[in-house]
Each structure stands twice: as C-alpha cells, then as structure tokens.
ZAMAR-512108 format. One line per 5 residues: number of its first residue (from 1); for each residue x, y, z of C-alpha. Coordinates in steps of 0.2 Angstrom, whole numbers, plus 2048, in hexadecimal, padded with zeros to 3 digits. Layout:
BEGIN
NUM = X,Y,Z  ...
end
This chain:
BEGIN
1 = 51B,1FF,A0F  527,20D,A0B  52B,215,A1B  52C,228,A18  53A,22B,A27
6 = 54B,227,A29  54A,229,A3B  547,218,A46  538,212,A4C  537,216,A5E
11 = 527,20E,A68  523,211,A79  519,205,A84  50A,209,A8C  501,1FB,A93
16 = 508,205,AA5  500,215,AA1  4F1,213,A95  4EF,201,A9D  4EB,209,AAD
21 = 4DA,20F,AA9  4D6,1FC,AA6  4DD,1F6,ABA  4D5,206,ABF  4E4,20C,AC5
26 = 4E8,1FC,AD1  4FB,1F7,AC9  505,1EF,AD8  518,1F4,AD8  51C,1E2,AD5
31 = 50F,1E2,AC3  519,1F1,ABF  52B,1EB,AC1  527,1D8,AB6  521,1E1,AAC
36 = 52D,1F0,AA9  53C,1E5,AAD  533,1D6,A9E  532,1E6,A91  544,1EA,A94
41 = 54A,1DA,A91  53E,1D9,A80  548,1EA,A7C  538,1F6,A7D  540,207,A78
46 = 534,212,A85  529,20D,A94  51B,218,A9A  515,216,AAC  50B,221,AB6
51 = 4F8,224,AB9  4ED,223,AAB  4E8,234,AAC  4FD,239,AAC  506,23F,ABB
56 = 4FA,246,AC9  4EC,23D,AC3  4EA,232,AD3  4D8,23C,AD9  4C7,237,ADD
61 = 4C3,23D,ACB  4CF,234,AC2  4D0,227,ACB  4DD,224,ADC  4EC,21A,AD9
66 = 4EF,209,AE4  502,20E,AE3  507,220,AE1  50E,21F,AD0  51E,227,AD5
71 = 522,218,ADD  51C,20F,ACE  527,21B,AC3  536,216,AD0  532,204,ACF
76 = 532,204,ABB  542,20C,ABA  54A,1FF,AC6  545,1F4,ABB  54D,1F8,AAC
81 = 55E,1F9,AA4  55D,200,A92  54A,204,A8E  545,217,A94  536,21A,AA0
86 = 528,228,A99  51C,22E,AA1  50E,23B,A9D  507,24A,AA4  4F8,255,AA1
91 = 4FA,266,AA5  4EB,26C,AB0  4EF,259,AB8  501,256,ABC  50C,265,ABF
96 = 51F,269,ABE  521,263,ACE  51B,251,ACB  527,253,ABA  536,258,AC4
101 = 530,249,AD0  530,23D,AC2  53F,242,ABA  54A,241,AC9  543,22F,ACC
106 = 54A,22B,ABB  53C,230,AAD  545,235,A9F  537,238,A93  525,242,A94
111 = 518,244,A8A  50D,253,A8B  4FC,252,A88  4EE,25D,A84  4DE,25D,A7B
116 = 4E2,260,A69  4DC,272,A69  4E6,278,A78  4F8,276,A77  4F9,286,A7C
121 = 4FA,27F,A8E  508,275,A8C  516,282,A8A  51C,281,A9B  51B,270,A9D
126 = 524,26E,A90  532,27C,A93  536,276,AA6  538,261,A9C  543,268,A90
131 = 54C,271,AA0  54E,263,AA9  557,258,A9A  548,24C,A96  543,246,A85
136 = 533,251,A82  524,24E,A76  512,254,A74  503,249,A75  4F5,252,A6D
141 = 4E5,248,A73  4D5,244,A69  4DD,249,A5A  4CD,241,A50  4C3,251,A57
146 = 4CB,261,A4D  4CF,263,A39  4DF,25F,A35  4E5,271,A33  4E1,275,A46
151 = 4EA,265,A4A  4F9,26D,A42  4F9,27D,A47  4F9,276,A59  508,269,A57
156 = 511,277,A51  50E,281,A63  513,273,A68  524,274,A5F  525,285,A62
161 = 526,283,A76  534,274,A73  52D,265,A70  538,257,A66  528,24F,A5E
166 = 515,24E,A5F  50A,241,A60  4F7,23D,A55  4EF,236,A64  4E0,22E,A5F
171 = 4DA,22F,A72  4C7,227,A6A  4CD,219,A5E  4C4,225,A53  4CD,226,A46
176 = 4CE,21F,A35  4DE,218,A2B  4D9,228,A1C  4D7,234,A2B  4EA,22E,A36
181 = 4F2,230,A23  4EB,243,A22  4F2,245,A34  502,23E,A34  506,245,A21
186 = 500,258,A26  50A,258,A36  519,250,A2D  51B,25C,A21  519,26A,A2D
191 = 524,265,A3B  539,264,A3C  536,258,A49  52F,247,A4D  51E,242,A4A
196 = 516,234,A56  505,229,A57  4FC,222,A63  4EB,219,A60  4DE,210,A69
201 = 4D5,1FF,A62  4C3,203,A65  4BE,204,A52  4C9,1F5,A4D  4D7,1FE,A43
206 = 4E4,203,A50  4F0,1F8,A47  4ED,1FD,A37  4ED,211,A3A  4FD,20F,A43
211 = 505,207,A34  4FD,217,A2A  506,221,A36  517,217,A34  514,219,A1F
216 = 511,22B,A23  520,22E,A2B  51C,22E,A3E  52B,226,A48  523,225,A5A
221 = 517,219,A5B  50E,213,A69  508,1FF,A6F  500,1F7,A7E  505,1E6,A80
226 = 4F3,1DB,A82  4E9,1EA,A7D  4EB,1EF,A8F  4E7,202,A8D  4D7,20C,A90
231 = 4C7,207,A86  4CB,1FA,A78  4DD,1FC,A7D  4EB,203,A6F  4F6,1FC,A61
236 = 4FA,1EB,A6A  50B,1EB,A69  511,1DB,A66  506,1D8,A57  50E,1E7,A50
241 = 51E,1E2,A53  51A,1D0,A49  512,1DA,A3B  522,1E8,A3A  52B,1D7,A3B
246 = 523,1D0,A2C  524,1E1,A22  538,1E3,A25  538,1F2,A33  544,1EE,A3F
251 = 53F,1F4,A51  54E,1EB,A5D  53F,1E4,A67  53F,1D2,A69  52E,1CC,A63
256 = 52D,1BA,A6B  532,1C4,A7B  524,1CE,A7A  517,1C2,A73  51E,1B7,A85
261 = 51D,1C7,A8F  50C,1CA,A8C  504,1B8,A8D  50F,1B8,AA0  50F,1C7,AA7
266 = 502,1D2,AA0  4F5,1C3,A9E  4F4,1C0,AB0  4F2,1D3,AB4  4E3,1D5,AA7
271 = 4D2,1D6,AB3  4C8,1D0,AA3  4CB,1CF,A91  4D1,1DF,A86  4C4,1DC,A77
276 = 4B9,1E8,A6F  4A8,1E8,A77  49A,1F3,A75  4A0,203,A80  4B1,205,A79
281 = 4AA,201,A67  49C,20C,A6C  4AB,21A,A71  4B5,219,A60  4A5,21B,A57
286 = 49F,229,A61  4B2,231,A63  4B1,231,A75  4C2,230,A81  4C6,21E,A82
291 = 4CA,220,A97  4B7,226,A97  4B2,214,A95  4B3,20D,AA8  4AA,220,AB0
296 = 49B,21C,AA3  498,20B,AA6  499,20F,ABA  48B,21E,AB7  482,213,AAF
301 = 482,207,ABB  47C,217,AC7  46F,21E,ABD  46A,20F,AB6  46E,213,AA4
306 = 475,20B,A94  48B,210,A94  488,210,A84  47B,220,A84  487,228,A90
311 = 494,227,A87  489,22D,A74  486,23C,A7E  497,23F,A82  49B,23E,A70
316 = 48F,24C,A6B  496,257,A79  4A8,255,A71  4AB,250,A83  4C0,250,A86
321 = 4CD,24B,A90  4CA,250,AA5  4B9,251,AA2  4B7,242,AAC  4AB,24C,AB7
326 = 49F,250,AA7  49D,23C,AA7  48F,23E,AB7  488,24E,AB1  482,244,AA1
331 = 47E,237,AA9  471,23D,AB3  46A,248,AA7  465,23A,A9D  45D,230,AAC
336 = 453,240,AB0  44D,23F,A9E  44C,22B,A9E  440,22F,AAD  436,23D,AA6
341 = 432,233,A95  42C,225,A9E
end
C-alpha cells in the first residue's frame, strides 16, 4: 500500500465511547481507569470516553449512565500520562457547557457530530472548542446515506466553521471498500485539512475499508479494542495494529500491549461476545445506526416482534442519529399490522 499522506497516523480509541452502547452505559470508574491507564501504557495516541450518545447523552432516551461520564472523563484522564482524552458531542445533545465542563477536566480533543446533511449545526460547537484551545474535528455520521458531493459540500461547512479535520463515519457498517475509496478520495482533494474514518464491523469489512481510507489519504483512524463498540463494534484495533505492523506503518502503539490489554481488561468487561449476529448484520445491510441495535431488540421483546423487521423498517425510513424515539413508533406500527393480518 502506498500511503497518500505524509502526515502520521493518528488513532483514537473508542471502545470507552462507542463501547458504551454495548454495557448499556454501565462502565464503573475502576473499568475506565484499567483501561484508560492499560492504553496509555500501549502508547494509544487518543482516548474517547463519554456516553455513547456524546456528552449529555445520559437520559431515559439514550440511555442513563451508571457513572456520570464527567467523572469518567476525570477518572480517564488520571489515568494517563501521554495518550490524549477525546470525547464527542452532538449538538442538540450535549451543549457548550458540558464542553467547557469536559475541557476543564482535562479533554483535550472533541469530535463534533452530526448527521451527514447537517453540519450546519455544528458551527458553534465547533467555534467555542476552538476557543477553548482543544484539538477540534468534525464527525459526519452515516456518511453511507448521501452522494458523495453532499458529503463534501458538508465537510467543507465543517471546515469553514474551524474544524482541523473531518471524519467518514460509517455510523451503519454500510459501506463498502469502492464506496470508503470515493469518500475518502473526494474529501481529500477538497480539503486543506485532515481527513479521518471511522467504521463499524456489521458487514464484515471494517478492516478492510479503513485500510482504503489509510491508501486514500485519511490520517485519523478509529479502533475499538475487542470490537467493543455499538452493533458489530468497529475496526478492532489491535488487528489493525498487527496488519499496519506487517504492511510497514509505524503507529508507536505497542501491539503485544494491546493484543494483552484486550484479552485482560477488556475481556473480562464484555457482557457477551462482539461477533456479527443477525441484528447487526441485519443493520449494515439495511444501513441503520449501529447504536439502534440494543432499542430494537428491546421493542421487539415488547411488541413481540422480529429486531430484525424493526430494524428493516428503520432502514427504509433513513432513520438517523437521536431518533431513538422513532425506534417505538415503528415498532408498534408493525405489531398493529402483525395483528390486523392475522
């Protein structure tokens, strides 16, 4: 592979972020600092850790926190001594505040997300990180779910309002290795700053697309040690590390670190296996958000449906991001028809 950037590789860790979908937002302060303090140690460059949903997502929609996650933010930080603590934030979700909050508890980069068609409502978010000296980049979510042109005409808002790079986030597992290359190609040639990825496993390829993103030029790249990340989980880091290994791309992470850290501390702290099983398979095929996966199965349990129906449906209503409330909605529409068919 012929690299098409100069610039490091830079990956950021989000088993404690994405991962919390899969604990259902349960991570003890202890989990978080083993962890944190175990990643630091491997030399992981950046370290997410808030809800799953970003800061301010701890609510009866979302899903309450056991810990509040500023005190998981403050615990993460504690435990490091070179790697640098992310965290995320959707606006419409988390506020300036809970940035500033974050920030003075030692964040020291954010990711601002939105749904790929609305970057419009990140330019304040964005203004006040840059304002308060943080490391700022863009995270436009479901990135499968809009040509390619649209997807570049918002990372360029996006760069407009002061972000220092934009993210392809492939918030489904949706996409395919021909369709990351077109991504990460178009916004690399339309943007004087970085381009990032992040992917999710749910069709089998998050390894594979985020080495197209690497060949393409993207220099951020997401991992979840374990898989530990909503649906099918992400680009499970410590393979990539062994494969960047064998390829010749020097990270600085220590890969028999990471390969120990995540068979002794993430192992124990999986409730079940991260392996692709019918409702995340079904959500990368139907290009549904990946955090949808544990709402669905629980209205289906409710309404006595399949997940995986649930989650179709979702799919044809392009269903996005903080929609979570959409999950029910659908849910006992089809049981109301279930009903009147039989």
């Amino acid at each position: 592979m012929k690299r098409n950037s100069p610039l490091p590789l830079k990956i950021t860790e989000v088993c404690l972020r994405d991962g919390s979908h899969v604990m259902a937002h349960q991570f003890t302060e202890k989990q978080v600092f083993e962890a944190a303090k175990a990643l630091d140690e491997a030399g992981m460059h950046y370290i997410e850790v808030s809800h799953g949903d970003g800061l301010g997502g701890s609510t009866l929609q979302y899903g309450k926190s056991l810990i509040d996650e500023m005190k998981l933010i403050e615990t993460a930080v504690g435990a490091c001594k070179q790697a640098k603590v992310a965290v995320l934030l959707l606006p419409g979700i988390g506020t300036v505040s809970e940035l500033k909050e974050a920030h003075k508890l030692g964040a020291s980069l954010v990711r601002v997300a939105t749904h790929v068609t609305e970057a419009d409502v990140s330019a304040q978010h964005i203004h006040s990180a840059r304002e308060l000296g943080m490391e700022v980049m863009g995270f436009l979510m479901m990135a499968h779910s809009t040509p390619t042109e649209k997807l570049v005409e918002q990372a360029k808002l996006m760069e407009s309002y002061g972000a220092q790079g934009v993210y392809v986030t492939d918030s489904a597992g949706a996409l395919l290795p021909h369709e990351v290359k077109e991504r990460i190609s178009a916004l690399r040639n339309s943007l004087d700053i970085e381009v990032g990825f992040h992917a999710h496993n749910n069709l089998s390829v998050a390894v594979a697309n985020t080495l197209v993103a690497i060949e393409e030029g993207a220099t951020r790249i997401d991992g979840s040690v374990r898989c530990l990340g909503a649906g099918a989980g992400n680009t499970q880091t410590e393979v990539l590390l062994a494969v960047l290994d064998r390829m010749g791309i020097e990270t600085g992470i220590d890969l028999y670190k990471m390969m120990d850290l995540a068979e002794d501390v993430i192992g124990p702290m999986l409730p079940g296996a991260q392996e692709i099983r019918k409702g995340s398979l079904a959500m990368g095929y139907a290009g549904v958000y990946s955090s949808f996966l544990l709402h669905a199965e629980r209205a289906g349990k409710r309404f006595n449906l399949d997940p995986r129906d649930i989650l179709i449906e979702l799919g044809k209503r392009k269903a996005v991001g903080g929609q979570e409330d959409l999950i029910i909605e659908v849910a006992a529409e089809l049981a109301k028809t279930t009903k009147m068919e039989v």
